[in-house]
KOLFI-732985 format. One record per atom (N, C-alpha, C): residue in one letter; x, y, z. Coordinates in steps of 0.2 Angstrom, whole numbers, padded with zeros to 4 digits, always signed. Example, Ala and Ser with C-alpha at 12.3 -4.5 7.8 and 13.67 -1.06 7.14 Angstrom:
2
a+0066-0028+0039a+0062-0022+0039a+0066-0016+0039s+0064-0011+0035s+0068-0005+0036s+0064+0000+0039
***
This chain:
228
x-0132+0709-0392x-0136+0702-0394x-0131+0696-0392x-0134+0693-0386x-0130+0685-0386x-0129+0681-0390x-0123+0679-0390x-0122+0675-0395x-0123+0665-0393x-0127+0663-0397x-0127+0653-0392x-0126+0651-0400x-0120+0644-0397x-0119+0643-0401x-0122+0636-0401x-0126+0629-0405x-0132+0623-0404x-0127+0616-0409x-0127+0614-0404x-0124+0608-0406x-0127+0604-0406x-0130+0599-0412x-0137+0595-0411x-0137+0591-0419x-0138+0586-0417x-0138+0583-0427x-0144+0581-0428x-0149+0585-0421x-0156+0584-0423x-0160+0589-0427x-0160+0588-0435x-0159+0594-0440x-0168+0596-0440x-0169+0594-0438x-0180+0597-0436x-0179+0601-0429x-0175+0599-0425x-0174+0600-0418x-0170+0607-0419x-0163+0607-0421x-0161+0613-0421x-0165+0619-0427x-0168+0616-0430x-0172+0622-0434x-0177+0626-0430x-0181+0622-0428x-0186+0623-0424x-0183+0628-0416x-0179+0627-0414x-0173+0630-0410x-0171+0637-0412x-0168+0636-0416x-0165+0640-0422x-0171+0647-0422x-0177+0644-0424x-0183+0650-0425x-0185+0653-0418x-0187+0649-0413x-0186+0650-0407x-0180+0656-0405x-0175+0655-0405x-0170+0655-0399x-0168+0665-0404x-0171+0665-0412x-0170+0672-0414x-0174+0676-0413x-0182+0673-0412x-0186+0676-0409x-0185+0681-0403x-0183+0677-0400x-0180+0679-0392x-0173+0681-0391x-0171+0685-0397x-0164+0690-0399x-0159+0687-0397x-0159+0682-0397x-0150+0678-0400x-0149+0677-0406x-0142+0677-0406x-0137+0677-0412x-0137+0670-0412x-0139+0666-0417x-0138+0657-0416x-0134+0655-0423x-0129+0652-0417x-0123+0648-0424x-0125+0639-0424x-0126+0637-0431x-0128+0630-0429x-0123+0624-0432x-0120+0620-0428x-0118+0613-0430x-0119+0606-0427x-0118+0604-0432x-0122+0595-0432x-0118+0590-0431x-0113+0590-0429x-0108+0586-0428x-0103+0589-0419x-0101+0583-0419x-0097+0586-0412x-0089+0588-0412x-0084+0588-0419x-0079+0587-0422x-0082+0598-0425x-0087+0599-0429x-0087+0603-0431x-0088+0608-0425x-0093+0607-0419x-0093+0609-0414x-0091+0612-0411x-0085+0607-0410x-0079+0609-0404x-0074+0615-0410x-0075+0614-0414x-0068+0619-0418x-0074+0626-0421x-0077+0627-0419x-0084+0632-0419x-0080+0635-0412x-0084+0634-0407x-0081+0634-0400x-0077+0634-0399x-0071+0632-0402x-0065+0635-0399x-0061+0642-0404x-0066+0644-0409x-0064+0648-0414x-0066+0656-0413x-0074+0652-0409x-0078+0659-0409x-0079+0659-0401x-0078+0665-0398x-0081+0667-0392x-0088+0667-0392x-0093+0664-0387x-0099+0663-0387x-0102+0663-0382x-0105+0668-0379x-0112+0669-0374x-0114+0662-0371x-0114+0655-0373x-0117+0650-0370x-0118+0645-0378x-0115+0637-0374x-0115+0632-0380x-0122+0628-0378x-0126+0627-0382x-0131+0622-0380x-0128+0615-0383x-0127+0609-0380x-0124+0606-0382x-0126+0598-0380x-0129+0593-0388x-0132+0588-0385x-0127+0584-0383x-0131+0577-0379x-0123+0571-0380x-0122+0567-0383x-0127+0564-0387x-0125+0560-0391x-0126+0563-0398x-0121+0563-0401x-0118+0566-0407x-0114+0561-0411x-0115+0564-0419x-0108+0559-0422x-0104+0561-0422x-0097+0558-0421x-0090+0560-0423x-0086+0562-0415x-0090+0568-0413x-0086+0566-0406x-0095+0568-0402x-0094+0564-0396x-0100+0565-0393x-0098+0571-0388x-0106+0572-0383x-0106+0581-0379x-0101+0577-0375x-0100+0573-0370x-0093+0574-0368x-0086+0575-0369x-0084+0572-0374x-0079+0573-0378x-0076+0579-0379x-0083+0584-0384x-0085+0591-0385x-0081+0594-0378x-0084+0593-0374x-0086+0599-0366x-0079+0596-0364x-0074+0589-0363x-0069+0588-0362x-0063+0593-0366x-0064+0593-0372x-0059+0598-0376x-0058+0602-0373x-0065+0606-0375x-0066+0614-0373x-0063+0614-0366x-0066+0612-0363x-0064+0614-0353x-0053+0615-0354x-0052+0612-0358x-0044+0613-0358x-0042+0618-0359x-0049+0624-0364x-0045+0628-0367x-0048+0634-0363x-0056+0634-0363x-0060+0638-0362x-0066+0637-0358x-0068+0642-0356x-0074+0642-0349x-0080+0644-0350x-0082+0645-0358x-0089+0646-0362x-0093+0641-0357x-0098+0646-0354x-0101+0640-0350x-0107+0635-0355x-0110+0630-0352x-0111+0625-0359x-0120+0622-0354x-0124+0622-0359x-0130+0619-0356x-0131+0612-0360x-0131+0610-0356x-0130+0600-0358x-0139+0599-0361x-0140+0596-0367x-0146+0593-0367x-0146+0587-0368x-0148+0581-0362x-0147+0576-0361x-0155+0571-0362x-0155+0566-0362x-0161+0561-0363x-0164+0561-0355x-0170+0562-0358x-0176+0561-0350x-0174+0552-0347x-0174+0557-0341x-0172+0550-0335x-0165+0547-0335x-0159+0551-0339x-0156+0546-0340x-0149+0551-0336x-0148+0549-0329x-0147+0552-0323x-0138+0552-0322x-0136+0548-0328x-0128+0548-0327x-0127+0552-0332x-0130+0554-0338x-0127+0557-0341x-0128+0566-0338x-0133+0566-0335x-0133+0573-0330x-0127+0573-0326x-0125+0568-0323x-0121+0566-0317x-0113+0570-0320x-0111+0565-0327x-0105+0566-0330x-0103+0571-0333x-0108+0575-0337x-0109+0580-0338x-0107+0587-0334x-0110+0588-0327x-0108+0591-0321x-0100+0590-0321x-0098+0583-0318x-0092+0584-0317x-0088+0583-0322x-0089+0584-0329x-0082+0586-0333x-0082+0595-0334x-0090+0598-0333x-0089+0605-0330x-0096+0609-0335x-0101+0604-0336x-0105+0607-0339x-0109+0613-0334x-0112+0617-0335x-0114+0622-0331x-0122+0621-0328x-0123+0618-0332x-0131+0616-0332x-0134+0612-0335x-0139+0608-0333x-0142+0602-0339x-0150+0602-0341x-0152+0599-0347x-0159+0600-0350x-0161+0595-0353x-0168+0592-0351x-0167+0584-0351x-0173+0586-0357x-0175+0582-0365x-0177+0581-0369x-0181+0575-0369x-0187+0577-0369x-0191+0584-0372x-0190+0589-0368x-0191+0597-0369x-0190+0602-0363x-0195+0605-0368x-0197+0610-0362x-0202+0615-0364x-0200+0620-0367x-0202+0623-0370x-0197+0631-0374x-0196+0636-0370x-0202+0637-0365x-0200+0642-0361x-0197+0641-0354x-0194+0634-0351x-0190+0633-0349x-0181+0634-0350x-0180+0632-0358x-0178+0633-0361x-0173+0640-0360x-0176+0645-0363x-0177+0650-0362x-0175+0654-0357x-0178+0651-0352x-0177+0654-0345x-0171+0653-0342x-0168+0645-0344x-0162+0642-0343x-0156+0647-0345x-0156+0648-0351x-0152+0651-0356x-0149+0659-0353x-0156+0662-0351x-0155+0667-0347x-0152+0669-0341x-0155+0665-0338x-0152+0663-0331x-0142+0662-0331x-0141+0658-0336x-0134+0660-0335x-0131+0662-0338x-0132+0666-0345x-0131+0671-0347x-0130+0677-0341x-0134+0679-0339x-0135+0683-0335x-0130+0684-0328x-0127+0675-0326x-0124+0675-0320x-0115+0676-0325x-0115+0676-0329x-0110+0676-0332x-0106+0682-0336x-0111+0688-0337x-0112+0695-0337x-0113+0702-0333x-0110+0700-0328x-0110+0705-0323x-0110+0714-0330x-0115+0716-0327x-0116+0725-0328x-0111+0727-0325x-0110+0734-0330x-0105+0738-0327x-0104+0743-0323x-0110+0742-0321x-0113+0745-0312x-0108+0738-0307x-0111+0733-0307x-0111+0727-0306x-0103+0727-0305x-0099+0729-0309x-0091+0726-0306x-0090+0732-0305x-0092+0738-0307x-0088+0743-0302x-0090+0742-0294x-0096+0740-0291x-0096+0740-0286x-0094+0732-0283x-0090+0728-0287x-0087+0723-0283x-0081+0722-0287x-0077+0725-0282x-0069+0725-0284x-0064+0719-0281x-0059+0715-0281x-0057+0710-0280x-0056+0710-0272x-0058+0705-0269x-0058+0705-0263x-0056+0700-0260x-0054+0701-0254x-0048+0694-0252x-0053+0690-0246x-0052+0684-0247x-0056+0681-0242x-0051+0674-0239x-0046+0673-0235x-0041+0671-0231x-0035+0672-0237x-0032+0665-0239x-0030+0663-0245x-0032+0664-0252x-0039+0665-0252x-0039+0668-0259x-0043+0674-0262x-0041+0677-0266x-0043+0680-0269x-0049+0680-0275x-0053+0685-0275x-0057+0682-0281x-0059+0692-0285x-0061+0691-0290x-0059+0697-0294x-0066+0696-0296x-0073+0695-0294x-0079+0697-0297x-0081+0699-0307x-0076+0705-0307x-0076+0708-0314x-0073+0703-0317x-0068+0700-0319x-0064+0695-0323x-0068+0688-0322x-0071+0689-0316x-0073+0680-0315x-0067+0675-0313x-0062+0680-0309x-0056+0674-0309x-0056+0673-0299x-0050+0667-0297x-0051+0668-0292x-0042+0664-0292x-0040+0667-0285x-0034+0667-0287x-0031+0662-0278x-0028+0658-0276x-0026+0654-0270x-0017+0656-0272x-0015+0660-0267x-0008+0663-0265x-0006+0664-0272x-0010+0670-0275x-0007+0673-0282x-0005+0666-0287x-0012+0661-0286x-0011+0657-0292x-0018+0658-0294x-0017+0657-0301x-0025+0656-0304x-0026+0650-0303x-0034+0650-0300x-0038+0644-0303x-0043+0642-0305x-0044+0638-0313x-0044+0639-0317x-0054+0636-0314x-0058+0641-0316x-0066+0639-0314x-0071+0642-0319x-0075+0637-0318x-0082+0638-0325x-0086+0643-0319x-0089+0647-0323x-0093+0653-0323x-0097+0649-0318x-0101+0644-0317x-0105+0643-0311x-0100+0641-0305x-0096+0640-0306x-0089+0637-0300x-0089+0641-0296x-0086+0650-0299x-0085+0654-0298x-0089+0658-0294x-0099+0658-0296x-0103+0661-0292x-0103+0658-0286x-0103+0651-0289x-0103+0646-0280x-0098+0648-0275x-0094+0651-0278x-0086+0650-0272x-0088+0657-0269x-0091+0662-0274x-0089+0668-0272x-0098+0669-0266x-0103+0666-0266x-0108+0666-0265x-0105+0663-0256x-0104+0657-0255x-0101+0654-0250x-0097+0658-0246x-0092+0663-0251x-0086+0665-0248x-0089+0673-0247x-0094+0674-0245x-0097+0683-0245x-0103+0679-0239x-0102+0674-0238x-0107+0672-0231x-0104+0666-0227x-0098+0667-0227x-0092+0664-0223x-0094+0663-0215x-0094+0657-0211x-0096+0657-0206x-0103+0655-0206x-0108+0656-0211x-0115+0657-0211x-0118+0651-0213x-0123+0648-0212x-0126+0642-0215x-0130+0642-0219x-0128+0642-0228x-0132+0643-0234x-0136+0637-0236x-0143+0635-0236x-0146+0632-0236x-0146+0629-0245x-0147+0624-0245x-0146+0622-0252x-0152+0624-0256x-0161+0628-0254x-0164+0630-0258x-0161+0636-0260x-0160+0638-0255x-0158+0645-0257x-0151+0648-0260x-0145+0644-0260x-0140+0644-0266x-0142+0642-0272x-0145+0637-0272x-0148+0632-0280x-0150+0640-0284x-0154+0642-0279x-0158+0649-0284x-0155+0654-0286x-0149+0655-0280x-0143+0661-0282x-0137+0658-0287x-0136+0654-0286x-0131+0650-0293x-0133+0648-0296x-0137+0642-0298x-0138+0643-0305x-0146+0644-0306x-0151+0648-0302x-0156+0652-0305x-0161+0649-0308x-0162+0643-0303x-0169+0639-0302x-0170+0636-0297x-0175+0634-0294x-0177+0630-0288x-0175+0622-0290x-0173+0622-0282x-0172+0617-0282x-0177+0609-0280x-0175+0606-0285x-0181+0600-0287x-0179+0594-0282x-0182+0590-0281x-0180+0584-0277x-0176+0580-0283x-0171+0574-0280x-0167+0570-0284x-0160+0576-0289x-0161+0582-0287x-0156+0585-0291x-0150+0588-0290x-0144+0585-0292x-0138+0585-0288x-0135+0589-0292x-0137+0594-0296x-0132+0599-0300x-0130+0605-0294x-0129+0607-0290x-0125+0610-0285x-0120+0605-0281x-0124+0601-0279x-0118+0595-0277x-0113+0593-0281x-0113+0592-0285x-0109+0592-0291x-0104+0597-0291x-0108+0602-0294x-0104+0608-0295x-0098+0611-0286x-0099+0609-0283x-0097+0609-0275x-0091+0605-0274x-0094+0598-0279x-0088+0593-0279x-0083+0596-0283x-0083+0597-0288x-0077+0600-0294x-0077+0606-0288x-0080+0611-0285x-0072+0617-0284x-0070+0615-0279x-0072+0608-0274x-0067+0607-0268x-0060+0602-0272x-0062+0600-0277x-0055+0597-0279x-0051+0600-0283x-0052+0609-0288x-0051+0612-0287x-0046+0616-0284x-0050+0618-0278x-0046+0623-0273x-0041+0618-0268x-0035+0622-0269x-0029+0619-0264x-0030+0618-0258x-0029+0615-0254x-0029+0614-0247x-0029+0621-0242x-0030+0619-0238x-0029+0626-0233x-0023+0624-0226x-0018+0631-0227x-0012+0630-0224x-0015+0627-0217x-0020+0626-0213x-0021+0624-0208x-0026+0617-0206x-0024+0615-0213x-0027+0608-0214x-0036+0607-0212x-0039+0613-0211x-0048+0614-0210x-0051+0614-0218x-0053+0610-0217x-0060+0610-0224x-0061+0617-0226x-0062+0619-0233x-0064+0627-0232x-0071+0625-0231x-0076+0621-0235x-0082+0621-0235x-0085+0614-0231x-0090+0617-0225x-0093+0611-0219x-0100+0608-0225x-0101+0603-0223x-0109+0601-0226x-0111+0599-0221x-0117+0603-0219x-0124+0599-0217x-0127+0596-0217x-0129+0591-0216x-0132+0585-0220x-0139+0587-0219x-0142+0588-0225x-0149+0588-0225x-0151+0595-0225x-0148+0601-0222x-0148+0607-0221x-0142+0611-0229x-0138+0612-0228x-0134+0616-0233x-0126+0617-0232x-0123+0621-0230x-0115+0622-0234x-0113+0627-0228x-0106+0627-0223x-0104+0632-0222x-0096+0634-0224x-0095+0639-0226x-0089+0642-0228x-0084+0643-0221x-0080+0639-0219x-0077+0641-0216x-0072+0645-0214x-0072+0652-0212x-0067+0657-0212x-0061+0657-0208
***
């Protein structure tokens, strides 16, 4: 059973959540402040934080700032409709995903699973991808780690699929609809820069390459090449 832990001080909202989200075989832990929150998450190992932004005591960035210092629980931001920077800021302090209020329940849902799912590889699944080297770095699929000349470097779970997704189609040109679906497990929508985002945080990142080339080419308009 996965375990989400709901960060919301909207106490109608998380109950009605709460019925939902047990329905549908999660373990759900509930707090209402962001001070309580983050010491929840950093206490408890957790499948996925659902986590709003405006909160008392300490807000969702605040929250997601802490955490990312300690831990890589990946986090799904639920954010106010339309309101396009707080999706923006959220991304790059490392949130994994975002959920704009009101949302649909079975969106919802689907969200949660989708990267749960990207963030649990089966144990079919790591046995047959064993750590593999792609010039300077190293990436270890089963741990979720990846490593530039035996240094770890430290990536949120969608970081991670993105590098390794780019870095298993090295030289090839991945289209931005069809990444969007392979990492984070929806179609991509117009005006929606959560892969771009996420692109920008691993190019900052990953260390430089001994030979001064970009690892990753952008298309403009087309998608992403991995440079080998």
């Amino acid at each position: 059973m996965s375990r989400i832990l709901l960060i919301d001080d909207d106490l109608g909202l998380s109950e009605l959540l709460g019925q939902l989200l047990e329905l549908e075989g999660f373990k759900l832990t509930l707090a209402y402040d962001g001070k309580q929150g983050l010491e929840l998450a950093l206490a408890t190992d957790y499948d996925l934080i659902l986590l709003d932004v405006m909160l008392p005591k300490l807000n969702g960035f605040e929250v997601l700032r802490a955490l990312r210092q300690h831990k890589q629980t990946p986090v799904l931001m639920l954010t106010a409709r339309g309101d396009e920077i707080d999706r923006v800021v959220g991304l790059e302090i490392g949130a994994d995903d975002y959920l704009p209020k009101p949302f649909n329940d079975r969106e919802l849902i689907a969200r949660i699973r989708a990267i749960i799912r990207r963030s649990h590889l089966t144990a079919q699944e790591i046995h047959a991808t064993p750590a593999q080297e792609f010039g300077d770095l190293r990436l270890d699929p089963s741990r979720q780690e990846a490593y530039c000349n035996e240094q770890l470097i430290i990536l949120t779970g969608t970081e991670f699929t993105l590098l390794h997704t780019l870095a298993l189609h090295a030289g090839e040109l991945m289209n931005k609809e069809e990444l969007n679906e392979i990492v984070l497990g929806k179609k991509l929508m117009p005006f929606d820069r959560s892969l771009d985002m996420h692109l920008s945080n691993l190019r900052k990142k990953l260390p430089e390459r001994s030979d001064g080339r970009p690892r990753v080419k952008t298309i403009r308009g087309k998608g992403y090449i991995w440079l080998p």
